[in-house]
N, C-alpha and C positions, 0 to 999 in steps of 0.2 A: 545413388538413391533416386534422381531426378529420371534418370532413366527407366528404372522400374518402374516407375509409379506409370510414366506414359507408354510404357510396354504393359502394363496393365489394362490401362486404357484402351489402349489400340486394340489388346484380346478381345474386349467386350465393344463389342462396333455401337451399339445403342446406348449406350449407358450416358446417361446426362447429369452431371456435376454443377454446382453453384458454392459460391461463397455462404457462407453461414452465416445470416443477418448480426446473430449475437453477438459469433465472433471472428472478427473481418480475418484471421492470420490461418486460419482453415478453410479446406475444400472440401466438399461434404457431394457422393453420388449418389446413385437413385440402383446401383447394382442389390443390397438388400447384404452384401456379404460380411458378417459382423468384423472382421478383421479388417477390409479394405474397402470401409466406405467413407472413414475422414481422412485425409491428407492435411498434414501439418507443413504451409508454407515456410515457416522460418526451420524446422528442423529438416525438413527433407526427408519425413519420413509416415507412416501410417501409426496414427494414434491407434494402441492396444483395448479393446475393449474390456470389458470386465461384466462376467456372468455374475449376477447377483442371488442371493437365496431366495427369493419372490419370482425368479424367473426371467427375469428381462436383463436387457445387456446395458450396461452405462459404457458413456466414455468420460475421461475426464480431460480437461481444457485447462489451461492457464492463461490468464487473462489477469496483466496488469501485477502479477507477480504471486496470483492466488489460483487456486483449484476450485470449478467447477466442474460440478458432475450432471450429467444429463443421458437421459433413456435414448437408447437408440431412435426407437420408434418413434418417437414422439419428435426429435430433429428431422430425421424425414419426411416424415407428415408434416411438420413447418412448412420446409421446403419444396414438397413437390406433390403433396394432394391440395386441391382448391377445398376450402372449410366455407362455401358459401352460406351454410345453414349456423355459423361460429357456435358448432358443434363443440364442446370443452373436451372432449379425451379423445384416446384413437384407440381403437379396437382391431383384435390382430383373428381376423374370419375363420383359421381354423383353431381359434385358443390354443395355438401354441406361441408363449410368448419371447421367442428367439428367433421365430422365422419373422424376419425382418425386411422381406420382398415386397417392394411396394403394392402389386398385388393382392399379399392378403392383409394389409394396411387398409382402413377406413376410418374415418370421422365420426364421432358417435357419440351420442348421450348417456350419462348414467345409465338411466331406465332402461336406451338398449341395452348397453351394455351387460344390466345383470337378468335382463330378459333372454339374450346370448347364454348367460352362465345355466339361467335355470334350463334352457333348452336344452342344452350339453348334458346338466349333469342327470337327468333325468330321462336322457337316450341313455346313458352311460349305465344309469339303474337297472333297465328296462331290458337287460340279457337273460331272457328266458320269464322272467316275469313283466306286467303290467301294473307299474303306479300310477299312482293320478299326481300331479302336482301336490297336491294339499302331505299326501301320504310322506314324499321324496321331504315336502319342507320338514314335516313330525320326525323323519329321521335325521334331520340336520343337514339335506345334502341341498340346498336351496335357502340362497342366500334370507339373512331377516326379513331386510325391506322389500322382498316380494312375496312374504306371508305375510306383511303390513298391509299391501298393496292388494292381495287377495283376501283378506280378513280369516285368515287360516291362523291357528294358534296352536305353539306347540303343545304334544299330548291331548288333543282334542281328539278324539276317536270318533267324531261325525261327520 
Protein backbone atom coordinates (compact mmCIF):
# COMPACT_ATOMS: atom_id res chain seq x y z
CA UNK A 1 0.00 0.00 0.00
CA UNK A 2 2.83 2.34 1.04
CA UNK A 3 4.23 1.78 -2.21
CA UNK A 4 1.43 2.98 -4.25
CA UNK A 5 0.71 5.81 -2.62
CA UNK A 6 4.46 7.06 -3.32
CA UNK A 7 4.36 5.62 -6.94
CA UNK A 8 1.52 7.90 -7.02
CA UNK A 9 3.25 10.42 -6.06
CA UNK A 10 6.29 10.09 -8.00
CA UNK A 11 3.59 9.99 -11.31
CA UNK A 12 2.53 13.56 -10.49
CA UNK A 13 6.09 15.23 -10.18
CA UNK A 14 4.26 18.59 -8.84
CA UNK A 15 1.84 17.62 -6.69
CA UNK A 16 2.29 19.10 -2.92
CA UNK A 17 0.84 17.21 -0.02
CA UNK A 18 0.50 18.50 3.77
CA UNK A 19 -0.72 16.97 6.99
CA UNK A 20 -4.36 18.05 7.60
CA UNK A 21 -4.40 20.58 10.44
CA UNK A 22 -7.78 18.96 11.77
CA UNK A 23 -6.60 15.68 11.50
CA UNK A 24 -2.97 14.90 12.21
CA UNK A 25 -3.29 10.84 10.97
CA UNK A 26 -4.00 12.04 7.20
CA UNK A 27 -2.14 13.38 4.27
CA UNK A 28 -4.09 15.51 2.17
CA UNK A 29 -2.47 16.70 -1.87
CA UNK A 30 -3.24 19.58 -3.75
CA UNK A 31 -3.52 16.80 -7.15
CA UNK A 32 -7.71 17.90 -7.18
CA UNK A 33 -8.32 13.83 -7.87
CA UNK A 34 -11.51 12.99 -5.79
CA UNK A 35 -10.23 9.30 -5.14
CA UNK A 36 -6.42 10.04 -4.39
CA UNK A 37 -6.12 13.18 -2.65
CA UNK A 38 -6.30 12.01 1.30
CA UNK A 39 -3.95 9.39 2.40
CA UNK A 40 -4.63 7.60 5.55
CA UNK A 41 -1.34 7.21 7.78
CA UNK A 42 -2.36 4.52 10.17
CA UNK A 43 -4.22 2.40 7.40
CA UNK A 44 -2.02 2.69 4.56
CA UNK A 45 -4.38 3.41 2.44
CA UNK A 46 -6.57 6.33 0.27
CA UNK A 47 -9.64 7.42 2.06
CA UNK A 48 -12.82 6.77 -0.54
CA UNK A 49 -14.79 9.76 -1.21
CA UNK A 50 -18.32 9.98 -1.49
CA UNK A 51 -20.40 11.89 -4.16
CA UNK A 52 -23.28 13.50 -2.37
CA UNK A 53 -26.78 14.49 -3.82
CA UNK A 54 -25.96 18.49 -3.79
CA UNK A 55 -23.12 17.65 -5.75
CA UNK A 56 -19.95 17.87 -3.94
CA UNK A 57 -17.69 15.01 -2.79
CA UNK A 58 -17.29 14.43 1.14
CA UNK A 59 -14.74 12.26 2.79
CA UNK A 60 -15.17 10.81 5.96
CA UNK A 61 -12.19 10.78 8.89
CA UNK A 62 -12.07 9.02 12.13
CA UNK A 63 -10.92 10.89 14.78
CA UNK A 64 -10.76 9.54 18.30
CA UNK A 65 -12.98 6.61 17.50
CA UNK A 66 -15.95 8.79 15.58
CA UNK A 67 -16.87 9.82 11.90
CA UNK A 68 -16.33 13.11 10.55
CA UNK A 69 -17.32 14.18 7.19
CA UNK A 70 -16.00 17.03 5.45
CA UNK A 71 -16.33 18.53 1.63
CA UNK A 72 -13.45 17.90 -0.40
CA UNK A 73 -13.15 21.38 -1.62
CA UNK A 74 -13.32 23.04 1.29
CA UNK A 75 -10.13 20.73 3.04
CA UNK A 76 -8.14 21.86 0.05
CA UNK A 77 -8.75 25.41 0.23
CA UNK A 78 -7.89 24.98 4.01
CA UNK A 79 -4.86 23.75 2.93
CA UNK A 80 -3.36 25.30 -0.06
CA UNK A 81 -5.20 28.51 -1.20
CA UNK A 82 -4.16 31.71 1.14
CA UNK A 83 -7.84 33.11 2.51
CA UNK A 84 -6.19 36.64 3.15
CA UNK A 85 -9.42 38.45 2.61
CA UNK A 86 -11.00 35.43 5.48
CA UNK A 87 -13.25 34.96 2.83
CA UNK A 88 -16.05 32.15 4.49
CA UNK A 89 -16.71 29.73 1.56
CA UNK A 90 -14.97 28.47 -1.64
CA UNK A 91 -16.35 28.68 -4.77
CA UNK A 92 -15.59 26.02 -7.56
CA UNK A 93 -15.11 28.77 -11.03
CA UNK A 94 -16.62 26.57 -13.35
CA UNK A 95 -19.72 25.54 -10.99
CA UNK A 96 -19.03 22.24 -11.41
CA UNK A 97 -19.05 20.99 -8.02
CA UNK A 98 -16.74 17.72 -8.20
CA UNK A 99 -13.88 19.30 -10.18
CA UNK A 100 -11.96 19.60 -7.23
CA UNK A 101 -8.53 21.08 -9.04
CA UNK A 102 -7.13 23.62 -7.08
CA UNK A 103 -7.29 25.75 -10.04
CA UNK A 104 -10.94 26.20 -10.36
CA UNK A 105 -10.92 26.35 -6.41
CA UNK A 106 -11.32 30.18 -5.07
CA UNK A 107 -12.12 32.01 -1.81
CA UNK A 108 -15.43 33.76 -1.94
CA UNK A 109 -18.14 35.54 -0.29
CA UNK A 110 -21.77 34.62 -0.27
CA UNK A 111 -22.73 37.71 -2.46
CA UNK A 112 -19.95 36.42 -4.88
CA UNK A 113 -20.94 33.53 -4.64
CA UNK A 114 -24.64 33.83 -5.77
CA UNK A 115 -23.62 36.64 -8.08
CA UNK A 116 -21.48 33.52 -9.74
CA UNK A 117 -24.85 31.63 -9.70
CA UNK A 118 -26.97 34.37 -11.19
CA UNK A 119 -24.32 34.98 -13.82
CA UNK A 120 -24.40 31.15 -14.91
CA UNK A 121 -27.86 30.61 -14.66
CA UNK A 122 -28.85 33.40 -16.77
CA UNK A 123 -25.98 32.60 -19.67
CA UNK A 124 -27.63 29.35 -19.34
CA UNK A 125 -31.32 30.93 -20.18
CA UNK A 126 -30.09 33.16 -22.58
CA UNK A 127 -29.80 30.18 -25.69
CA UNK A 128 -31.50 31.86 -28.42
CA UNK A 129 -33.33 34.37 -26.33
CA UNK A 130 -32.38 37.60 -24.22
CA UNK A 131 -33.55 37.90 -20.38
CA UNK A 132 -32.75 40.51 -18.29
CA UNK A 133 -31.86 39.51 -14.76
CA UNK A 134 -35.20 40.69 -13.18
CA UNK A 135 -37.12 38.31 -15.95
CA UNK A 136 -34.65 34.98 -15.12
CA UNK A 137 -35.36 35.81 -11.22
CA UNK A 138 -39.73 36.01 -12.03
CA UNK A 139 -39.04 32.66 -13.42
CA UNK A 140 -37.37 31.20 -10.56
CA UNK A 141 -33.95 30.72 -12.11
CA UNK A 142 -32.10 33.23 -9.83
CA UNK A 143 -31.49 32.78 -6.46
CA UNK A 144 -34.10 35.02 -3.71
CA UNK A 145 -31.36 36.99 -2.13
CA UNK A 146 -30.46 38.53 -5.38
CA UNK A 147 -34.10 39.62 -6.22
CA UNK A 148 -33.67 41.09 -2.52
CA UNK A 149 -30.69 42.49 -3.52
CA UNK A 150 -31.97 44.03 -6.87
CA UNK A 151 -35.57 45.01 -5.41
CA UNK A 152 -37.08 42.64 -8.21
CA UNK A 153 -40.25 40.66 -7.04
CA UNK A 154 -41.61 37.71 -8.05
CA UNK A 155 -44.55 38.19 -10.82
CA UNK A 156 -43.85 41.72 -11.13
CA UNK A 157 -44.26 42.29 -14.75
CA UNK A 158 -42.26 45.69 -14.74
Amino acid sequence: FVFSYFLYIFAKINIMEKIIDEFEDYVINDSGDNDKSVWSVKTQQWLKSRPMPNGYVQICFTKDGKHHYRYLHRLLADEFIPNQDNKPTVNHKNHTRNDNRIENLEWATRLEQNDGIMRENVSRARVGQHNSPSTEYKKGNIPWNLGKRYKIKKGDDS
